[in-house]
Residue frames as qw, qx, qy, qz and C-alpha x, y, z in Angstrom:
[[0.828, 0.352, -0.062, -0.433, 111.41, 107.00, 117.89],
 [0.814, -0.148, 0.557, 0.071, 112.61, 103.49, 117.03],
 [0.038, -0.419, 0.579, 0.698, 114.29, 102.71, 113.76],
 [0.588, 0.655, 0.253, -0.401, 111.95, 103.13, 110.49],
 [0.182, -0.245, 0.572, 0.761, 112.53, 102.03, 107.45],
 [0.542, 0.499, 0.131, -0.663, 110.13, 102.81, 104.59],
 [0.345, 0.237, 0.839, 0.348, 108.52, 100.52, 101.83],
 [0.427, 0.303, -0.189, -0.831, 106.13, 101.50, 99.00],
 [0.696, 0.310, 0.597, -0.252, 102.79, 99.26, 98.47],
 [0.172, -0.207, 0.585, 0.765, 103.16, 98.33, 94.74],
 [0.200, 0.651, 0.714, -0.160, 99.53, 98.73, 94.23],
 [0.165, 0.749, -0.062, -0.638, 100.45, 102.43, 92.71],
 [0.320, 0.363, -0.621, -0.617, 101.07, 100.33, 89.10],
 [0.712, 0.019, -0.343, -0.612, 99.11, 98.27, 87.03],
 [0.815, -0.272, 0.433, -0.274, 98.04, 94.73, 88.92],
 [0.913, 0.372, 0.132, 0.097, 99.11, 92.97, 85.56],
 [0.400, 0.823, -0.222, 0.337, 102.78, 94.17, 85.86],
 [0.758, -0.637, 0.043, 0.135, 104.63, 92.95, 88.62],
 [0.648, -0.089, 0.194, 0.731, 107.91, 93.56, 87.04],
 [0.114, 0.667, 0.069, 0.733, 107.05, 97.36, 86.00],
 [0.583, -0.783, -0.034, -0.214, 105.59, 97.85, 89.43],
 [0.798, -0.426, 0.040, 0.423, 109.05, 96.16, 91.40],
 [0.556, 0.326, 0.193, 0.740, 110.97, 98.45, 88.80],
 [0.343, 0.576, -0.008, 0.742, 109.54, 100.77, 89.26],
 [0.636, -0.747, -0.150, -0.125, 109.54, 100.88, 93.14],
 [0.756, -0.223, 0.076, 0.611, 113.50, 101.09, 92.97],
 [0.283, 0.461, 0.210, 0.814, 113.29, 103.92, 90.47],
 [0.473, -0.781, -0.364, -0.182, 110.84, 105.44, 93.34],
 [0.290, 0.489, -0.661, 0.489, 114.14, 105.10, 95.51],
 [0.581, -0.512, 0.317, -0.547, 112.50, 102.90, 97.64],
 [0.251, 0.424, -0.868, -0.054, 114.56, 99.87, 98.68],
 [0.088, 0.212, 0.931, -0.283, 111.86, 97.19, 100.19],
 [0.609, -0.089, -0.276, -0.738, 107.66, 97.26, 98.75],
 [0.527, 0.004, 0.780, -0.337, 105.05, 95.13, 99.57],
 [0.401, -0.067, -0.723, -0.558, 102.57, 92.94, 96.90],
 [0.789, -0.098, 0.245, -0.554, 99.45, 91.07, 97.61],
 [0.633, -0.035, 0.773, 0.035, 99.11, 87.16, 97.36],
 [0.723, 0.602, 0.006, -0.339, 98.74, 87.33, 94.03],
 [0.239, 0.792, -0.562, -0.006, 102.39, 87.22, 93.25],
 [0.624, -0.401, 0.597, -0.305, 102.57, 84.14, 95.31],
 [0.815, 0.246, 0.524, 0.008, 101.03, 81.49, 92.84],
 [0.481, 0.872, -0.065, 0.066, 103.28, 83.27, 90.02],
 [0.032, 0.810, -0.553, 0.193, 106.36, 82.70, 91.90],
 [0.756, -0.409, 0.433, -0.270, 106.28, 79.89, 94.51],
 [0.935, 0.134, 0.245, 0.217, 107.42, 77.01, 92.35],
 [0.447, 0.703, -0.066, 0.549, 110.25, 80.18, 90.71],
 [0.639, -0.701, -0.160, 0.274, 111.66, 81.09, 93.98],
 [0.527, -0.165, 0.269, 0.789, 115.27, 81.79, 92.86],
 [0.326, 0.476, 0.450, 0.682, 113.74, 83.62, 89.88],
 [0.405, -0.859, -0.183, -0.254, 111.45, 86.42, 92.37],
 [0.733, -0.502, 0.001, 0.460, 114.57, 86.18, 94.54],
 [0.595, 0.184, 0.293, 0.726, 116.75, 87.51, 91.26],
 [0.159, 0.784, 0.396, 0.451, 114.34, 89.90, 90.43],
 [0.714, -0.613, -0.318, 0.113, 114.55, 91.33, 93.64],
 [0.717, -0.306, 0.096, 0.619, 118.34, 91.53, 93.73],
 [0.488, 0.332, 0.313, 0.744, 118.46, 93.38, 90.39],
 [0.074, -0.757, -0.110, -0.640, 116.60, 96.51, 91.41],
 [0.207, 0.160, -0.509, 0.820, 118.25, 96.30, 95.09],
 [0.650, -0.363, 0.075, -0.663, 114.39, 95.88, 96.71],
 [0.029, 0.081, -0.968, 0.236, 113.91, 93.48, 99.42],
 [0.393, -0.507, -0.608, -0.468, 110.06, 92.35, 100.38],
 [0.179, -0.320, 0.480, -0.797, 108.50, 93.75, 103.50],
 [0.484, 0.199, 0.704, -0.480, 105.07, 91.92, 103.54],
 [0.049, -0.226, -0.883, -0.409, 102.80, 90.03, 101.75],
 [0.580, 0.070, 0.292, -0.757, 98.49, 91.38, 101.93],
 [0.166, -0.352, -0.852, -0.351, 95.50, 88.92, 101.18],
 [0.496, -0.210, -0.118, -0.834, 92.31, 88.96, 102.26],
 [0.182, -0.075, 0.980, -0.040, 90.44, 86.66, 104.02],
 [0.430, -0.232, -0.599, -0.634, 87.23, 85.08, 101.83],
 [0.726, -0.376, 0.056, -0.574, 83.63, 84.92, 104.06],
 [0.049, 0.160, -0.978, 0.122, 84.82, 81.75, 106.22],
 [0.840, -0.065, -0.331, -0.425, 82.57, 78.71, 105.88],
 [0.744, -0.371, 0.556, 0.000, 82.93, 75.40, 107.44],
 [0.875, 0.401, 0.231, 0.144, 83.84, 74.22, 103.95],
 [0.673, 0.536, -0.271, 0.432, 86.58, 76.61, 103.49],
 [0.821, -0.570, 0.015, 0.038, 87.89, 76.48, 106.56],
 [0.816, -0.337, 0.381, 0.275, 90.66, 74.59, 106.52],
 [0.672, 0.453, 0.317, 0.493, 91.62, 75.88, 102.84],
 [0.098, 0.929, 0.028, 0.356, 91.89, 79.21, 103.68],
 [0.826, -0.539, 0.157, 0.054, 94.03, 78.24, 106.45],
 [0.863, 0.042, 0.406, 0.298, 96.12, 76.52, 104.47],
 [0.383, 0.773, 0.143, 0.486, 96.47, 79.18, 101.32],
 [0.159, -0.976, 0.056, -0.138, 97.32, 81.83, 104.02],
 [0.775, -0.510, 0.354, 0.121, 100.13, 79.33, 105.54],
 [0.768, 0.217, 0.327, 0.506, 101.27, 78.74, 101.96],
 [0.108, 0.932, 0.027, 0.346, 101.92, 82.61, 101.69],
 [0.309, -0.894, 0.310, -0.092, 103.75, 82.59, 104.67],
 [0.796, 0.014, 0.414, 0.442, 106.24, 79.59, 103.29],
 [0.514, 0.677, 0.060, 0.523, 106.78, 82.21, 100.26],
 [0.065, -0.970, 0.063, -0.226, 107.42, 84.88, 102.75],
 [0.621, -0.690, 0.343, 0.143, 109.91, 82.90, 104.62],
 [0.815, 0.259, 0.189, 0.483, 111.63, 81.44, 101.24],
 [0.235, 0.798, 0.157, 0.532, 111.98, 85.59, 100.67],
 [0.435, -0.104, -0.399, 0.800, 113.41, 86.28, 104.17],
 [0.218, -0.379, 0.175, -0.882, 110.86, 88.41, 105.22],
 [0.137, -0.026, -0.857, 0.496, 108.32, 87.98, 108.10],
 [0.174, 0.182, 0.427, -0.868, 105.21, 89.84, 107.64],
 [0.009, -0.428, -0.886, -0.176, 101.71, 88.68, 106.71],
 [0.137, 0.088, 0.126, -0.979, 99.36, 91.22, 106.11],
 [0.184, -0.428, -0.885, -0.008, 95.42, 89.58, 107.01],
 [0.355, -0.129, -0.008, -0.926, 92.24, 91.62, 106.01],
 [0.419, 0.153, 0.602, -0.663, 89.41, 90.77, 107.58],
 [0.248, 0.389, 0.843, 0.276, 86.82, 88.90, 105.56],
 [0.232, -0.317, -0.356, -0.848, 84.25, 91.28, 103.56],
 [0.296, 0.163, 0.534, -0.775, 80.98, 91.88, 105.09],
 [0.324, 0.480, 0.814, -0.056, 77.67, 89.94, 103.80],
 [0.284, -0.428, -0.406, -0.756, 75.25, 92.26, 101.96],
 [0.593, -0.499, -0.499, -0.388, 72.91, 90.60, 104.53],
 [0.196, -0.806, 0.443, -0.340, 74.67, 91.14, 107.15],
 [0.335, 0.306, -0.873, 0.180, 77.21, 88.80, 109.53],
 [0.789, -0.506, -0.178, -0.298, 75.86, 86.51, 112.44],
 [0.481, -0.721, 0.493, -0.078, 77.39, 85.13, 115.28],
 [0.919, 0.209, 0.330, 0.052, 78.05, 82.14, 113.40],
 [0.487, 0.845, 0.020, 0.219, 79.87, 84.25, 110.58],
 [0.159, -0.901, 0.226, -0.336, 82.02, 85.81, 113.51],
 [0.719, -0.525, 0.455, 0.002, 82.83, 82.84, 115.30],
 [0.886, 0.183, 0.353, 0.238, 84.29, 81.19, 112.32],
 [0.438, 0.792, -0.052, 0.423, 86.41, 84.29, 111.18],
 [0.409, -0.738, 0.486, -0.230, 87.94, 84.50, 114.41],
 [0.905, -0.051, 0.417, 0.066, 88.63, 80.91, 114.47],
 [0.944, 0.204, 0.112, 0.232, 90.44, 81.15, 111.27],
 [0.234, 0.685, -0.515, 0.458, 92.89, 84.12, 112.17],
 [0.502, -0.676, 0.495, -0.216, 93.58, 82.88, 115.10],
 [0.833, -0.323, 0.406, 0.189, 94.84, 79.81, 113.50],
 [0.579, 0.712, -0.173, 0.359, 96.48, 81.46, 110.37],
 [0.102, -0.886, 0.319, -0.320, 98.30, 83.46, 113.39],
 [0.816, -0.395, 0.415, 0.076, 99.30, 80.22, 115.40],
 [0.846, 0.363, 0.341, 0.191, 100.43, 78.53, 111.76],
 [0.238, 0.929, -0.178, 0.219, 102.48, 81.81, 110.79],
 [0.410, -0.825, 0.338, -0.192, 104.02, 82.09, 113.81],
 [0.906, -0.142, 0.397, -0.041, 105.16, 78.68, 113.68],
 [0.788, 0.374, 0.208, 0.444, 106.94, 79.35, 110.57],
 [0.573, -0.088, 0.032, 0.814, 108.62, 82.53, 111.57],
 [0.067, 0.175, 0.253, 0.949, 106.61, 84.96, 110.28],
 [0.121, 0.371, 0.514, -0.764, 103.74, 87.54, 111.98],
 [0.040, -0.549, -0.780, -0.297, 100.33, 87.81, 111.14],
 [0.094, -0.374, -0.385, 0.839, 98.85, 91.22, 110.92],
 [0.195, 0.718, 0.667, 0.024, 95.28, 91.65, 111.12],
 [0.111, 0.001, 0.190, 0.976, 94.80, 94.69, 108.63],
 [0.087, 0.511, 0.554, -0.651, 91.20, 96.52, 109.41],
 [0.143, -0.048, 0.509, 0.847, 89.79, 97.40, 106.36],
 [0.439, 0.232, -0.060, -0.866, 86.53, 99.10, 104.54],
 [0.683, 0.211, -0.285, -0.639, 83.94, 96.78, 103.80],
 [0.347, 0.097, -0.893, 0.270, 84.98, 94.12, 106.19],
 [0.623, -0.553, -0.553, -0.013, 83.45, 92.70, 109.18],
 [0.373, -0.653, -0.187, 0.631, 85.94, 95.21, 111.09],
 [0.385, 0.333, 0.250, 0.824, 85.12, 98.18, 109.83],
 [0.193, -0.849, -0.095, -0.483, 84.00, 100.46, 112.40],
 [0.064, -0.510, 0.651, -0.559, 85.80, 101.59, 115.98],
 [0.706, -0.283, 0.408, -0.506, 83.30, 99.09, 117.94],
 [0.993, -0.004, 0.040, -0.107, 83.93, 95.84, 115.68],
 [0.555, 0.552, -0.541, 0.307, 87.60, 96.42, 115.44],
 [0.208, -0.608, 0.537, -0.546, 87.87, 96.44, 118.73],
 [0.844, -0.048, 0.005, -0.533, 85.80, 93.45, 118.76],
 [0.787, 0.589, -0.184, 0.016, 87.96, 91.68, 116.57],
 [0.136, 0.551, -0.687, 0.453, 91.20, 92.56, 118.55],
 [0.653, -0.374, 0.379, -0.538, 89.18, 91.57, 121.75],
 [0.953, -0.065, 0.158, -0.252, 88.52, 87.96, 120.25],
 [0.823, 0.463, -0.203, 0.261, 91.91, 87.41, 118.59],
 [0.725, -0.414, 0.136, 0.534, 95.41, 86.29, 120.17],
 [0.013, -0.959, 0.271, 0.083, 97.08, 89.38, 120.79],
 [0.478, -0.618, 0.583, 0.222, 100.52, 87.06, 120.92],
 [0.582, -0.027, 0.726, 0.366, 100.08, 85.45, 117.40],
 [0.231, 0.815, 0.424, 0.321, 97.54, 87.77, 115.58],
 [0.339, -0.316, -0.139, 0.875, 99.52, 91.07, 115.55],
 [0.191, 0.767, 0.515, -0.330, 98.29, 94.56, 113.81],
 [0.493, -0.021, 0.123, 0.861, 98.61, 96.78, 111.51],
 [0.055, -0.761, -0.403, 0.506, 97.89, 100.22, 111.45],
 [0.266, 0.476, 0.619, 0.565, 96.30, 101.85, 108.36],
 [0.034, -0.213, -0.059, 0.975, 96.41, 105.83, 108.23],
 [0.491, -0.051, -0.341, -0.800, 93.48, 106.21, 105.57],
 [0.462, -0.408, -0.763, -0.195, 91.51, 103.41, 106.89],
 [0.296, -0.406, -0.603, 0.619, 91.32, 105.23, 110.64],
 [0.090, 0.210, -0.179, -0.957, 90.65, 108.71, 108.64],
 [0.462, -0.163, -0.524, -0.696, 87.80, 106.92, 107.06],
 [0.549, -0.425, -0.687, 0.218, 86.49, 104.97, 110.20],
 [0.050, -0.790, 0.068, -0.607, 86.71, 108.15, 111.83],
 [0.858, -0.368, -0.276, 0.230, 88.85, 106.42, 114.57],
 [0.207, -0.939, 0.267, -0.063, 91.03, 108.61, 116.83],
 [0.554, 0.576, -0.509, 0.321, 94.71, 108.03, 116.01],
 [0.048, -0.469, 0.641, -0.605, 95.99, 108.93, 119.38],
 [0.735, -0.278, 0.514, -0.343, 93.32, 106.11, 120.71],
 [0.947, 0.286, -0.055, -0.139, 93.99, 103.42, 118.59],
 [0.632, 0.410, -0.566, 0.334, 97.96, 103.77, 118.83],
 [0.139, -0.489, 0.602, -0.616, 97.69, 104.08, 122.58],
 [0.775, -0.118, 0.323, -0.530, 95.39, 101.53, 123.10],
 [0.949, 0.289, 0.062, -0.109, 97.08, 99.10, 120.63],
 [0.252, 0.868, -0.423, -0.068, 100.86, 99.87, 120.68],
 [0.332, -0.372, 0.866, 0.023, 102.17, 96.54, 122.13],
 [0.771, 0.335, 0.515, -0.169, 100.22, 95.30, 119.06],
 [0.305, 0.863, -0.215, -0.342, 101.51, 97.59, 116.28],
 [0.690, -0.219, 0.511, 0.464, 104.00, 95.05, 114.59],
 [0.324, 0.255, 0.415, 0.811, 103.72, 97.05, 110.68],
 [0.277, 0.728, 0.198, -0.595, 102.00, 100.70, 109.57],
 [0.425, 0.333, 0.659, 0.524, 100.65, 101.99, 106.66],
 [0.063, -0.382, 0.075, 0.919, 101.12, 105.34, 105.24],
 [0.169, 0.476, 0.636, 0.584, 97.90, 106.10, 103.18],
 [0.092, -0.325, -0.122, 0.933, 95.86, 108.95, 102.57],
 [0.049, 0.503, 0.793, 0.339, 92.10, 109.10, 101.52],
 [0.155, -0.530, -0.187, -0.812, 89.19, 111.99, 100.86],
 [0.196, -0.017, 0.544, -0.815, 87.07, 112.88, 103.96],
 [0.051, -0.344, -0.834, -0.428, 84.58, 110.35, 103.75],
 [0.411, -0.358, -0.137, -0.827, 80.79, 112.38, 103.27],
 [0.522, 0.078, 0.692, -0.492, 78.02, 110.71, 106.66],
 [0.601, 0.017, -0.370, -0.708, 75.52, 108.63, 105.34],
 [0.815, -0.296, 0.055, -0.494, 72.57, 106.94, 107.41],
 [0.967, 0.140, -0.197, -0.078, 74.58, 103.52, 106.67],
 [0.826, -0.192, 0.182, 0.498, 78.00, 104.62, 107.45],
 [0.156, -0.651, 0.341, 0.661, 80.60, 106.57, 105.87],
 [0.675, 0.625, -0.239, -0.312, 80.79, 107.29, 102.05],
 [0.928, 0.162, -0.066, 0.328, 82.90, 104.69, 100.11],
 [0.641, -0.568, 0.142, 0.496, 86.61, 104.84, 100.62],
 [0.589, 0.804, 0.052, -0.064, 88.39, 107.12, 98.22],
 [0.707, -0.295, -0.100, 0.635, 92.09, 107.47, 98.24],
 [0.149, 0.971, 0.101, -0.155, 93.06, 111.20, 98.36],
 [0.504, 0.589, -0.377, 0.507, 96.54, 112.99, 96.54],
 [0.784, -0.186, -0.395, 0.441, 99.14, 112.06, 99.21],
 [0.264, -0.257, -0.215, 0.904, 99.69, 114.19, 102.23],
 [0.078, -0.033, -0.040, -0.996, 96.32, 116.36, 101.08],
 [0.457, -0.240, -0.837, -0.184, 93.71, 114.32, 102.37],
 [0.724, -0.605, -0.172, -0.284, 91.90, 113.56, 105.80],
 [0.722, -0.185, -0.331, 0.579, 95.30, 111.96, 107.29],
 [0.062, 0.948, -0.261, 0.170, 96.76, 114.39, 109.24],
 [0.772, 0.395, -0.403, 0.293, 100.34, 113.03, 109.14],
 [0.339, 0.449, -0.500, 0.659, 102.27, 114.90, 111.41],
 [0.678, -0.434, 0.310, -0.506, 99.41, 114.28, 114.54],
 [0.987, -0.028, 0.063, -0.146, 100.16, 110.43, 113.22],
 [0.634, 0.451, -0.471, 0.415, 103.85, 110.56, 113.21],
 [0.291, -0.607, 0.344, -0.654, 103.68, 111.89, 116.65],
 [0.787, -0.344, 0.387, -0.335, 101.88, 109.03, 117.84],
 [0.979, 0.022, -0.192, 0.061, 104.58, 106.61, 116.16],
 [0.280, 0.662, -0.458, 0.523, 106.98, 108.34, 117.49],
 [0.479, -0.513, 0.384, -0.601, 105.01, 108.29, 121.02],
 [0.944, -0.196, 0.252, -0.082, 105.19, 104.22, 121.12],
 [0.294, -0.610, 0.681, 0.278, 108.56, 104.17, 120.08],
 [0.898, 0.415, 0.117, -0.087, 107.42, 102.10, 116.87],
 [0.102, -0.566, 0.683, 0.451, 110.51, 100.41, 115.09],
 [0.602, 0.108, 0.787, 0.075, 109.90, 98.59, 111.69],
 [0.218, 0.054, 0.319, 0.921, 108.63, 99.36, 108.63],
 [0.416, 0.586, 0.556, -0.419, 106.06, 101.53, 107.41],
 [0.304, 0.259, 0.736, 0.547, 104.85, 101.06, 103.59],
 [0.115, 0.407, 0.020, -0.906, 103.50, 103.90, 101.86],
 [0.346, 0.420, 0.839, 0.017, 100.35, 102.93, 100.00],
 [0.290, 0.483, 0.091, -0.821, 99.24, 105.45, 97.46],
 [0.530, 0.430, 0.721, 0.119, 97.16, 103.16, 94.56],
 [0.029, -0.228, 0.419, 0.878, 96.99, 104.28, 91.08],
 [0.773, 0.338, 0.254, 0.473, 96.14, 104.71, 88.46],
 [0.123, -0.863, 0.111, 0.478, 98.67, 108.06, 88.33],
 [0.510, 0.795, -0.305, -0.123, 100.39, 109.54, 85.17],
 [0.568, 0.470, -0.560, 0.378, 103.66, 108.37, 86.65],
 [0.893, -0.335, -0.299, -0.034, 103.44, 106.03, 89.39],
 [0.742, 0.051, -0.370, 0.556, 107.14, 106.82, 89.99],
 [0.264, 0.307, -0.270, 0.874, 106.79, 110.51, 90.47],
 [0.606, -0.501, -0.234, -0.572, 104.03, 110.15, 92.60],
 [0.822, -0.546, -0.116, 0.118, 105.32, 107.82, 95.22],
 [0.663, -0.014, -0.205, 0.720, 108.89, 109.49, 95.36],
 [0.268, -0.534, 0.261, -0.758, 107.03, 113.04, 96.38],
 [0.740, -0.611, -0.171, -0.221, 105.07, 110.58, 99.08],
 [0.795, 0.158, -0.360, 0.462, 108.46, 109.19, 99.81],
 [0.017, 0.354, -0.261, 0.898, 109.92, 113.22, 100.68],
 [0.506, -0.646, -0.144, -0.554, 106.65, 113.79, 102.19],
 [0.861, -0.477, -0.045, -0.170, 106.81, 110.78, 104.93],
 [0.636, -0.056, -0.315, 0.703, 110.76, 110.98, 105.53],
 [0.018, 0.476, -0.140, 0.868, 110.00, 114.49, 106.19],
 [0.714, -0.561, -0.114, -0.404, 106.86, 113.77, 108.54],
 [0.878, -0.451, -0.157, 0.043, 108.96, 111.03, 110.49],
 [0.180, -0.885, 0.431, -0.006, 112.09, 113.17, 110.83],
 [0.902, 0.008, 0.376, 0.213, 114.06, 110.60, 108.73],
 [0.440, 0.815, -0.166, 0.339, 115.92, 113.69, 106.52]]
């Protein structure tokens, strides 16, 4: 296996708390977390200050998430742009990784129209990253336009593999009922980040799977140790960010058992 280091999604405390949440991802003992773009327009013009913060609890950043909104021809070029101004924060922060969900899914469903213009704009977030140092990775997610084994694949299919990279979401494959072992074998010279999550077994229904749920860590649908195997089996090196959303009694002791759990799974004790 390649060298791992481990982050913790700060999504396990309250959204309105970035400074409890970064606290209390150090108190977690975990030295590097991700945030979403929120944090972005709250910082960006405070660099030094997000830089300090940073220092004082000895965490570094691993990745930024967003989302991309339905793409129009009208926001186009703005979404573009927003995603590009994330990846200026990420590089002011010395890190490299852009994490890029898929746009939601209509109600009414997508067209080809819908498709061709979400492809169009990762593939030039990914050029525009890249360009500044830092990787774009398209994150598969519930209630997206890729959100089954046939449109993810899609999705990869239509997007530059050399500028649009990937990441790979444990609880989102568990709920897609996508086969680990085909998705990391079929995608490993994509794999640039992972995510350690863990959700219920989602119930059939006519439409799809029930809604995502997230499940208590390590007692879920993941099976961990079939999915540590297979980062082991592409020699993965980077990080992988443990994602267990709250709301929990104590956010800390909750992600410092996931913590044990997934140094134990990836033979990191």
């Amino acid at each position: 296996m390649g060298e791992i280091e481990l982050s913790c999604h700060i999504s396990a405390w309250p959204a309105d708390d970035f400074v409890r949440g970064l606290s209390g991802v150090s108190e977690a003992g975990f030295r590097a977390m991700e945030c979403d773009a929120d944090v972005v327009p709250m910082y960006e013009d405070r660099v030094p200050v997000f830089q300090e913060m940073l220092a004082r609890q000895d965490v570094t950043l691993a990745a930024v998430g967003t989302q991309l909104r339905p793409v129009t021809l009208e926001l186009l070029e703005e979404e573009i742009e927003r995603c590009a101004n994330v990846a200026r924060f990420l590089k002011a922060n010395r890190s490299e990784l852009l994490v890029l969900k898929p746009p939601t899914k209509r109600p009414e469903g997508d067209d080809a129209e819908d498709w061709k213009l979400a492809v169009e704009a990762i593939n030039q977030i990914g050029r525009r990253t890249l360009d500044l140092d830092v990787r774009t990775c398209l994150h598969p997610c519930a209630n997206s336009i890729a959100e089954k084994r046939t449109t993810v694949d899609k999705l990869l299919k239509a997007t530059e593999s050399d500028s649009v990279r990937l990441c790979a979401d444990t609880g989102f494959l568990a709920w897609a009922g996508i086969s680990p072992t085909h998705f990391f074998k079929k995608y490993a010279k994509r794999i640039d980040y992972i995510h350690f999550r863990d959700v219920k077994k989602p119930r059939a229904l006519k439409n799809g799977p029930s809604a995502l749920q997230i499940a208590t860590y390590g007692k879920g649908a993941v099976k961990m140790d079939a999915i540590a195997k297979r980062v082991e089996a592409i020699d993965y090196s980077g990080w992988v960010t443990i994602e267990y959303p709250g709301p929990h009694t104590d956010p800390v002791e909750a992600t410092s058992v996931a913590r044990e759990h997934t140094r134990r799974v990836l033979n990191l004790i």
